[in-house]
N, C-alpha and C positions, 0 to 999 in steps of 0.2 A: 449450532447454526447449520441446519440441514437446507438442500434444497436453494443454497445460495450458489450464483455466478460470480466467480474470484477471476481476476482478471492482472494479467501481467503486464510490466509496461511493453512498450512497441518497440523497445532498443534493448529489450531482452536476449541474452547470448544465446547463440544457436544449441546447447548446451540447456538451455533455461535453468542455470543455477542460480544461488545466490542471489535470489530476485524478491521481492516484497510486492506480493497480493493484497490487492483490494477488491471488497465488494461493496458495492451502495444498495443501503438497505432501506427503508422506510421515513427512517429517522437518525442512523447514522451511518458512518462508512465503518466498514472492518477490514483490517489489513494482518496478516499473516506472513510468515515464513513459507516458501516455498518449497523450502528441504524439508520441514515439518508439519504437512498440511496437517495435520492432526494434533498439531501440539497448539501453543495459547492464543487467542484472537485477543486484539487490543480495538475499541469501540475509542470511535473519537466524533464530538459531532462536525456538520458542514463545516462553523466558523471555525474551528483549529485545523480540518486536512484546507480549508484554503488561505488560513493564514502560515501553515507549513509549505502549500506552493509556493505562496509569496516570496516567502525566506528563501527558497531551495531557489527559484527563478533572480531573486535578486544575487546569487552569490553567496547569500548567510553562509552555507555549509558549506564551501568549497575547500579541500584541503591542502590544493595546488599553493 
């Protein structure tokens, strides 16, 4: 995946560690580790990163 815009979210620490990149590509997103741009991209299509907002926005994953 050359030539792609990876994009961190906006409450990224000053720091920008530990952060999970995305890029929107044609036909699906790819998200990465940001300590290892270079290591494995995971491809998901539209319906799963926006049924993962969903969950993430309702609370699903909250660990509090």
């Amino acid at each position: 995946m050359e030539d792609v815009k990876w994009r961190k979210a906006s409450r990224t620490t000053a720091n920008g560690e530990n952060c999970v990149e995305l890029a929107r590509l044609p036909s699906f997103v790819a998200c990465r580790d940001s300590k290892a741009p270079d290591g494995p991209k995971h491809r998901f299509s539209f319906v799963e990163m926006a049924t993962l907002f969903k969950a993430i926005k309702n609370g699903d994953y909250d660990l509090s």
